[in-house]
Structure formats: C-alpha cells, structure tokens
C-alpha positions, 0 to 999 in steps of 0.5 A: 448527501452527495455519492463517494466517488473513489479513486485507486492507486497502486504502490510497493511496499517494503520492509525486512522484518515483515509483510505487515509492515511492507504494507504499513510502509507502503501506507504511510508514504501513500499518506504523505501525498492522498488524502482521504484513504479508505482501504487497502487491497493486498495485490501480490506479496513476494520476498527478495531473497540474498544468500538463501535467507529473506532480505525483505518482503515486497507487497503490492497494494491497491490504496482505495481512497475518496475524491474531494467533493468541489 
C-alpha cells in the first residue's frame, strides 16, 4: 500500500440563497478540473451586501485532494 500524498487548493465559492450552497458551488467547479477530492476546510465566510440587505455569501475553501500514484 502506497502513502496518500495530498495536495490542497484554494477557490471562492458563491451563492445568494446560501453559505452551504457557496460552498457546494465552489466544489462543484473544483470538480470539473481535480480529481480525487477528499475534503473541504471552510477558510473564511463573508457576504456582499447591496441596499443594506445580503446580495450573496462568499465562502472561501481549502479543496484537499490525492495525487495519482504514476
């Protein structure tokens, strides 16, 4: 059995409903390009705020994930 060597990433997530969907945002388009996703460290939540009302959450994420074994 071989070692599990990680590598981490950091992306933006978005969303207006909510801060768990900015973060399944942010996974999703992660998705798209890495392989082999094993976890996501929440980094930094904040909202971007238009006429004193939410406009969207922003979350910040480290997407863990294994490199392939060559």
């Amino acid at each position: 059995m071989s070692a599990h060597i990680y590598k981490k990433v950091e992306v933006v997530g978005s969303s207006t409903s909510s801060i768990e969907d900015a973060v399944n945002n942010a996974v999703a388009k992660a998705a798209e390009s890495i392989r082999n996703i094993r976890w996501v460290e929440v980094v930094e939540t904040r909202c971007h705020v238009e006429d004193q009302k939410i406009a969207y959450w922003q979350v910040t994420v480290k997407i863990g994930f294994t490199l392939d074994d060559n």
